[in-house]
Each structure stands twice: as C-alpha cells, then as structure tokens.
C-alpha positions as CSV (number, residue, x, y, z in Angstrom):
1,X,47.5,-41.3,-5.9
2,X,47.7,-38.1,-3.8
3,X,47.3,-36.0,-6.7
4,X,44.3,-37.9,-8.2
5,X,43.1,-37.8,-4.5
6,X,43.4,-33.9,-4.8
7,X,41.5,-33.7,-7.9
8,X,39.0,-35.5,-6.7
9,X,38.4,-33.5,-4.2
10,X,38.7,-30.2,-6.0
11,X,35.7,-31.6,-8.9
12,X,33.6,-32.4,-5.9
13,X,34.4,-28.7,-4.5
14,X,33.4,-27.2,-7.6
15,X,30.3,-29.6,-7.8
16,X,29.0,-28.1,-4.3
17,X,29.7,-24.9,-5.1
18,X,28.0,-25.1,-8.6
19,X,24.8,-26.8,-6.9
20,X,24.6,-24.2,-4.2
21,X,24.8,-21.2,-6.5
22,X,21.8,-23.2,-8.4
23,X,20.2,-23.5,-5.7
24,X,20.5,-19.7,-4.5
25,X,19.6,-18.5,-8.2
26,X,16.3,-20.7,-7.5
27,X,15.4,-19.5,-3.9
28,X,16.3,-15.7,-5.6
29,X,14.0,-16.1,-8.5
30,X,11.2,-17.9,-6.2
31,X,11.2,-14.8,-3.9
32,X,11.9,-12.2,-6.5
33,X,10.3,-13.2,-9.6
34,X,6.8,-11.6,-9.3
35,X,8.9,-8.7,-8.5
36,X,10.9,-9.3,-11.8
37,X,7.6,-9.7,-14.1
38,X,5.9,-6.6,-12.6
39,X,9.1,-4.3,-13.5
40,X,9.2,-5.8,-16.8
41,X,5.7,-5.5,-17.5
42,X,5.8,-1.5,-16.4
43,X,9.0,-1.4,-18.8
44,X,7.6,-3.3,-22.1
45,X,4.3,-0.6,-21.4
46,X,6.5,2.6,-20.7
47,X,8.1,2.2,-24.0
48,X,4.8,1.5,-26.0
49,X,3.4,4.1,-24.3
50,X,4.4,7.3,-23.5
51,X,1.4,8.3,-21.3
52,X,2.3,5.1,-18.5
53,X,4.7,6.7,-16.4
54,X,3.7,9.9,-15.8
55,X,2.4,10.7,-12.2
56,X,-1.0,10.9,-12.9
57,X,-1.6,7.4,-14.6
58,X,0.5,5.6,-11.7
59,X,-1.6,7.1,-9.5
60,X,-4.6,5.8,-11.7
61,X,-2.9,2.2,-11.1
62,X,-3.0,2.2,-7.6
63,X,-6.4,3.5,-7.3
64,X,-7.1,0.9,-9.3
65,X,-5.5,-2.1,-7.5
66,X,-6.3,-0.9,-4.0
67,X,-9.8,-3.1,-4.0
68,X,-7.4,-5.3,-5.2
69,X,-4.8,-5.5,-3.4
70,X,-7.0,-5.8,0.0
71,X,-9.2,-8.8,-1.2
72,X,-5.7,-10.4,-2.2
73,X,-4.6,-9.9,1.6
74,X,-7.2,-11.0,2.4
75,X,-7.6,-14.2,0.2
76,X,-4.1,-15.0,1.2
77,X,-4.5,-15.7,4.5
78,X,-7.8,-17.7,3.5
79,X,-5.4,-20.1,0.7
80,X,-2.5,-20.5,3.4
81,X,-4.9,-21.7,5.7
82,X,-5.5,-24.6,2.7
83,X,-9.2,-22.9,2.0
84,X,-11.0,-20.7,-0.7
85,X,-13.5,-17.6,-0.7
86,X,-15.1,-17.4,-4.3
87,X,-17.5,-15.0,-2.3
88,X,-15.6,-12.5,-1.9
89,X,-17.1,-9.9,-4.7
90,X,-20.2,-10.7,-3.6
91,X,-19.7,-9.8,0.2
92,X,-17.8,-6.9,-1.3
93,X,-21.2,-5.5,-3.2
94,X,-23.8,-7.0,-0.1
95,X,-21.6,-5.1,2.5
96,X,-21.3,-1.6,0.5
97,X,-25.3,-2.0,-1.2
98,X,-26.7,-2.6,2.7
99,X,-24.4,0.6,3.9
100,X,-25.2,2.6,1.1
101,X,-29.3,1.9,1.3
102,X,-29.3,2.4,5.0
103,X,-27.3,6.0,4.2
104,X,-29.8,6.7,1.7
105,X,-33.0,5.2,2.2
106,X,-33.4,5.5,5.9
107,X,-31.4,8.8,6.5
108,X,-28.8,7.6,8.8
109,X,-25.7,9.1,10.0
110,X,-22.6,8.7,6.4
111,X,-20.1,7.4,9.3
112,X,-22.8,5.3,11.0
113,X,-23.2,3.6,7.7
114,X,-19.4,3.4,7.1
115,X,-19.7,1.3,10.3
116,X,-22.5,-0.9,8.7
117,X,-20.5,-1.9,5.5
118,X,-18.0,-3.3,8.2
119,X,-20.4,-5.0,10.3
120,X,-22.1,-6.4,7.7
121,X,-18.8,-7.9,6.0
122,X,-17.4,-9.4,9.0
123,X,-20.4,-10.9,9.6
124,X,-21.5,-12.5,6.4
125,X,-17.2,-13.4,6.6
126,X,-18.2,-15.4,10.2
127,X,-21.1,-17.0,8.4
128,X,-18.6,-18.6,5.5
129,X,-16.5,-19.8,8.4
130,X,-19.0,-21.5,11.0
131,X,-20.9,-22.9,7.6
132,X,-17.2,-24.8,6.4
133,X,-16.2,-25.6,10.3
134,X,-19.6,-26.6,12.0
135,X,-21.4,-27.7,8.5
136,X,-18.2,-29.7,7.4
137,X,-18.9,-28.5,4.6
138,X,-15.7,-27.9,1.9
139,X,-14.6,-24.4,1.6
140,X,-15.0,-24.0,-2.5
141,X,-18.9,-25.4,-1.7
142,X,-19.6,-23.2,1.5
143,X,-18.4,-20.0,-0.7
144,X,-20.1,-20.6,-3.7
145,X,-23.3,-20.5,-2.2
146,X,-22.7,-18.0,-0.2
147,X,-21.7,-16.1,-3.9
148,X,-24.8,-16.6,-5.0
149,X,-26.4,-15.5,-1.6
150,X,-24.8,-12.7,-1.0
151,X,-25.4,-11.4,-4.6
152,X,-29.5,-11.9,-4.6
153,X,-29.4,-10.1,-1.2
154,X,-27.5,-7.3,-2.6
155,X,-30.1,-6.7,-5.7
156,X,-32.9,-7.4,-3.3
157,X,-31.7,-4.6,-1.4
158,X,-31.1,-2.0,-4.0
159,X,-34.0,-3.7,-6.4
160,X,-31.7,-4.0,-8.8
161,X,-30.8,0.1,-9.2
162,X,-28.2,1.7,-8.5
163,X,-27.7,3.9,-5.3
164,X,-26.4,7.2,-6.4
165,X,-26.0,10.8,-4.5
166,X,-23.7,9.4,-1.5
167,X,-22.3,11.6,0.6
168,X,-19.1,13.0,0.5
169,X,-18.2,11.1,3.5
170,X,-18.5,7.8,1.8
171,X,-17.4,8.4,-1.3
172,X,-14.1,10.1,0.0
173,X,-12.6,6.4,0.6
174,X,-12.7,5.9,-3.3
175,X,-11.4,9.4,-4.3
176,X,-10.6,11.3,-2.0
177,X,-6.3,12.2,-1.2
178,X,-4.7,12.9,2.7
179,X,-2.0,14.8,2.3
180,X,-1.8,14.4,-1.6
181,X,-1.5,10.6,-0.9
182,X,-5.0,8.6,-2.7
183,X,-7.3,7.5,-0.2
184,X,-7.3,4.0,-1.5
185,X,-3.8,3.2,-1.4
186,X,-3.5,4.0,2.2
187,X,-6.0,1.6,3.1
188,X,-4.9,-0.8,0.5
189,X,-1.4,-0.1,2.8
190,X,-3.0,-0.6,6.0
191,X,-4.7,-3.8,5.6
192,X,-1.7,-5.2,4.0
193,X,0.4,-4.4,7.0
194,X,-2.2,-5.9,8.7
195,X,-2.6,-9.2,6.6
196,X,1.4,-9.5,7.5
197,X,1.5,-8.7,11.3
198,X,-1.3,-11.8,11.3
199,X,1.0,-13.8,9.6
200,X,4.1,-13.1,11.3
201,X,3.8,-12.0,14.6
202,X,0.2,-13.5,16.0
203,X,-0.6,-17.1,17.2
204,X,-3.7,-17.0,14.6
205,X,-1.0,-16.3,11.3
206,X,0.8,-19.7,12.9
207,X,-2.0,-21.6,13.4
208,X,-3.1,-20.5,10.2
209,X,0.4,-21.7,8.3
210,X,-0.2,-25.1,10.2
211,X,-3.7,-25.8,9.3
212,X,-2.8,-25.7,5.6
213,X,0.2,-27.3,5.9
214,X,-1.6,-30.6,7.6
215,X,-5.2,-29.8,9.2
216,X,-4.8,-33.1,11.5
217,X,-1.4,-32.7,12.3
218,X,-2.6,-29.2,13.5
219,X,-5.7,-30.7,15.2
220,X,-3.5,-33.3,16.9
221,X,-1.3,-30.2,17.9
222,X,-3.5,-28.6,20.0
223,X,-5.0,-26.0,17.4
224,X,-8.7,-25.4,17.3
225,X,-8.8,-25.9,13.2
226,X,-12.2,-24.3,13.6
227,X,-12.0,-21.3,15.6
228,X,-9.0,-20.4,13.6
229,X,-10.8,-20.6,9.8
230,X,-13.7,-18.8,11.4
231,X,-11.7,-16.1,12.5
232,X,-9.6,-16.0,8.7
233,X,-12.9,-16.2,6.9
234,X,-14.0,-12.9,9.0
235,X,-11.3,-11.1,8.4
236,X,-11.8,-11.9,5.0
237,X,-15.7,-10.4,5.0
238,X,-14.2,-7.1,7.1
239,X,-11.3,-6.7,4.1
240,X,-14.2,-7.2,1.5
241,X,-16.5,-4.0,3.2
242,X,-13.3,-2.1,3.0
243,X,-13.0,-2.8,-0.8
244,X,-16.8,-1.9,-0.9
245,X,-16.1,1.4,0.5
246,X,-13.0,2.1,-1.5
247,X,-15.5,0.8,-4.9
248,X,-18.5,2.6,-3.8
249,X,-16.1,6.1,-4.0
250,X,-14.5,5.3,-7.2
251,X,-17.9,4.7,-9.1
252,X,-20.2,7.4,-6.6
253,X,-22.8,4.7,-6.3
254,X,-23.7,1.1,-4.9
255,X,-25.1,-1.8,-7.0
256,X,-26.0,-5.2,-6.6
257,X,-23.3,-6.3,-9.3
258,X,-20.7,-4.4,-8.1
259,X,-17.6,-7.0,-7.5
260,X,-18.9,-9.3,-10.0
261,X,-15.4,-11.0,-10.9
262,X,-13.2,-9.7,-8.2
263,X,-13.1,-13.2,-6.3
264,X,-10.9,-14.5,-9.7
265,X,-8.9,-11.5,-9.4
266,X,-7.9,-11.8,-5.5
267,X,-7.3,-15.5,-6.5
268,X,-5.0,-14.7,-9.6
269,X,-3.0,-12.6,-7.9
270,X,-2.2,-14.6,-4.3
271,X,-1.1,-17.2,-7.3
272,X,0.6,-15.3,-9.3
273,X,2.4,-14.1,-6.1
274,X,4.0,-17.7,-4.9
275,X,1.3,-18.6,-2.8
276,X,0.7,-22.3,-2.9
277,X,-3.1,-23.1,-3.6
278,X,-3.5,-25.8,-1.7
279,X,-2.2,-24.5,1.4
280,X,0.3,-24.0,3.7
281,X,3.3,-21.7,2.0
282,X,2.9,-18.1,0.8
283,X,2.9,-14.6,1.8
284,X,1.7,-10.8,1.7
285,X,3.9,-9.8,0.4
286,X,3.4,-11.7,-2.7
287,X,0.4,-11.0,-3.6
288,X,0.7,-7.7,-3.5
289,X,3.3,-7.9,-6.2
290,X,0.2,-10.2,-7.8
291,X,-2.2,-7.5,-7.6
292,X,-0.1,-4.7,-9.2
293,X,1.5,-7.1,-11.9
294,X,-2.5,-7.2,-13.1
295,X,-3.3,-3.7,-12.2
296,X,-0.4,-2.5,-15.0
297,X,-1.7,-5.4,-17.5
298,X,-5.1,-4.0,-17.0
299,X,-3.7,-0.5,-17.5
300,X,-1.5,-0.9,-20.2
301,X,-3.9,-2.9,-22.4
302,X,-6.0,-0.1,-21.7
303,X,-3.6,2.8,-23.1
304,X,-2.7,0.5,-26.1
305,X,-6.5,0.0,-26.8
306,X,-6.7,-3.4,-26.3
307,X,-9.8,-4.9,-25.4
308,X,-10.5,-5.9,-22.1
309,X,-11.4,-9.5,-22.9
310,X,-7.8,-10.1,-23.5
311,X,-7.0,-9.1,-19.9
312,X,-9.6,-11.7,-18.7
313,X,-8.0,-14.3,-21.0
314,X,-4.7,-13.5,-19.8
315,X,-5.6,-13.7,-16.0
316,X,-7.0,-16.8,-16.4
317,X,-3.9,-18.5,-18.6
318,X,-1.2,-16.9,-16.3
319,X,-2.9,-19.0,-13.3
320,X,-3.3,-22.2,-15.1
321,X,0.5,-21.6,-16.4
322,X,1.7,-20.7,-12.4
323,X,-0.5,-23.9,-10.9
324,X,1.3,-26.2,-13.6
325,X,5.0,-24.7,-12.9
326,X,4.5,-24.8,-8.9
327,X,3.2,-28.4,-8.9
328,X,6.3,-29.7,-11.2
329,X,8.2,-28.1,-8.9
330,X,6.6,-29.8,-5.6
331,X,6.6,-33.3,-7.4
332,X,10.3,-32.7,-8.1
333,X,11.2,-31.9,-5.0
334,X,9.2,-34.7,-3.3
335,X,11.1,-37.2,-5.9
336,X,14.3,-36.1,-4.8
C-alpha cells in the first residue's frame, strides 16, 4: 500500500508539472508570438529577396510604419478602454489639410502651422469623446460619423486638390534624419513611450484598463467613465495630427484623402498584437509588434511584385482569424 501510495503521488507530480510547463509554453507564446510571426515573416522575405535586409530598405519599413505605429498607440489605448475610433484617418488628413492650407494659403508662420495640425487633432479627438460620453451615443456610431465629417471638411478645405510646395519645416517630420536616425521613427518612438507611461504609470492608463474591463463596475468605483474616454479619444486626435505631419513629409503635400484606410490598419495591428477588442486586456507593446508585422508584409509583397490588393486581403483575414482564436480561447477559459 505504501508503494502504490508513492506512485500515486509521483503520477500526480508529473501531472502538475506537465500542466504547468503547458501552461508556461501558453503564457510564452501569448506574449511572444506577435514577436515570433514578425521574425518569421522578415526571414521567409530575406530569403526570397535579396534586397530586404539591406540597411536602406529597413529603413524604408520604419518610415513606413511610423504613421502606423502611432495611430496603433493610439488606437490601443482607445480598444482597452472597450471603445473604437474608425476616424482616425480622417482626423489624420483634416488635422494635416487645415495646417497645411493655413501654411499655404494664408502665409503663416511653418512652426505656427505645425502647432495647428496639433490643435486641430486634439480637438476634433475631444469632439469623438464628449459626442460618445455626453450623447450616449456608441463609440463605433460616434466615429463613423465623425469619418465621414472629418473627411468632407478636409476636401472642403483643400477643394479637393492637393497642397503642394510646403516648407522644409513641415515636410522635415516625414523625411527628414537627426543624427542619421529617420525623423519618423523617432516620433513613432516617442509617442509609443508615451502610449505606455499612460498605461503603466498614470491614474488615466488604470482607469482606462477598468473601464473596459467593466464600465459600471468602474462607475461604481469611483471613476469618472466619461472624463476618462474624453481624455483617451483626445489623445487619440493629438497621435492622428502627428501621423498627419509625419504623412504630409513623406508625400510633400496635403490632401483631403490622405489616410483613407489607416483606421483598418491601426485596428489590425492592436489585434494582431494581443489586444482584446472588446476591452479591457492588451498593450503597447503589442501593437507595435502589430504595426511592423504589416509594415514587412506590405514591403515584402512589394519586392516580390505582388499586388497590393493581396496585402488588403490579408489584413483583413489575419483579424477575422485572431478575433476567432482569442474568443475560443476566452470561452475556454470561462468553461473551465
């Protein structure tokens, strides 16, 4: 009896031991996966192509992801907070269209209209969030038609031309290098350590984690739900006018369809980097992954000669295939 005792004890040893390594390979692949997919993706293109990692090309990929990378920031601390901004490319061509008129058209001072892009996103960022708290009105509504808004402002403004000839000083955020280092990823650098110090270290990043984790719970908590999501959805509009800036360098102009598509692009990759889409669970860190893992697809399809419309189908497959996965995840873990 001792001995079968002993055995018993030994299986159920092994058991334990089994289920925590399972459970450690899980949390591992959870956190590191996006990281995973991104290192395989620049792996299966550097052997197709001999041209992806040379110096010059992976500095083509982070100018390339900086606009990015910053509305993905920015769009994460929007889903945490269990809301959505399909406005996003719109504020991002209003904010850098207004700037780039006022520069322009009226004669004003390049850094002066640097400051208007910023205004002018913020602003039309508060607007989203006192429309969704004060209109109770649901987030994926609110943004929509402030899309739509935002967008017939923007060609109203430039009457549907372009606005070429900017000044150095403007288009410098798009193209322009400090210290050898692109412009573009330093602010795509900056606002990403700023997306995390709001989520880690301020009172707004908690409150922010609450509200998407249970908006009433959080309400009943003593957080003011609706100062909170107003002040997300402006940071949101500021990150927007610095990806206007950083666009309106690349291309040397501002139009009233620049962005067009971003807000599916900032969405794909806070999904593709574990954020949960409803709310409540995710990180910077993430997404950033998210936003390069699409900014190599893009690339790569691009040196192999593949046409773009495969990226778009791709984006849109690889979030319907992440949604599924994380979902029959959650209902598995709520079973057990």
């Amino acid at each position: 009896m001792p001995e079968s005792k002993g055995s018993e004890t030994q299986v159920l040893t092994r058991i334990k031991r089994s289920i925590g390594v399972f459970s450690t390979l899980k949390f591992v692949i959870s956190r590191v996966g996006p990281l995973l997919i991104l290192l395989i993706l620049m792996f299966f293109f550097s052997v197709l192509s001999s041209s992806f990692l040379t110096v010059s090309n992976l500095l083509n990929i982070t100018r390339q992801s900086a606009v990015n990378i910053v509305l993905a920031v920015g769009m994460t601390l929007v889903i945490i907070g269990g809301g959505i901004d399909l406005s996003v490319g719109s504020l991002l061509g209003l904010s850098a269209c207004t700037g780039a008129t006022f520069v322009m058209v009226l004669g004003i001072n390049p850094l002066l209209g640097i400051l208007i892009v910023l205004a002018i996103g913020a602003s039309m960022g508060t607007v989203n969030g006192v429309v969704i708290t004060k209109g109770h009105i649901p987030d994926f509504i609110a943004t929509l038609g402030m899309m739509s808004v935002a967008r017939g402002l923007a060609l109203l403004i430039t009457g549907g031309l372009p606005v070429a000839g900017l000044p150095s000083q403007i288009t410098w955020w798009g193209i322009g290098d400090l210290y050898k280092v692109p412009v573009p990823l330093i602010l795509a650098i900056l606002v990403s350590l700023s997306g995390w110090i709001i989520l880690s270290y301020t009172k707004l990043g908690r409150c922010d984690y609450a509200i998407g984790g249970n908006k009433e719970a959080a309400r009943n908590a003593g957080i003011d739900v609706d100062i909170s999501k107003i002040k997300i959805y402006a940071i949101m509009g500021f990150f927007c006018a610095i990806g206007g800036l950083i666009e309106t360098g690349r291309i040397y102009s501002a139009n009233g369809l620049m962005g067009e598509g971003l807000e599916l692009e900032a969405i794909a990759a806070v999904v593709i980097g574990g954020t949960n889409l409803f709310g409540g669970e995710g990180g910077v860190f993430g997404s950033i992954i998210g936003a390069l893992i699409m900014g190599v697809l893009s690339n790569g399809l691009h040196l192999l000669n593949v046409s773009a419309f495969w990226h778009r189908y791709m984006v849109g497959l690889i979030i319907i295939v992440v949604v599924v996965i994380d979902q029959l995840r959650r209902r598995k873990i709520i079973a057990e």
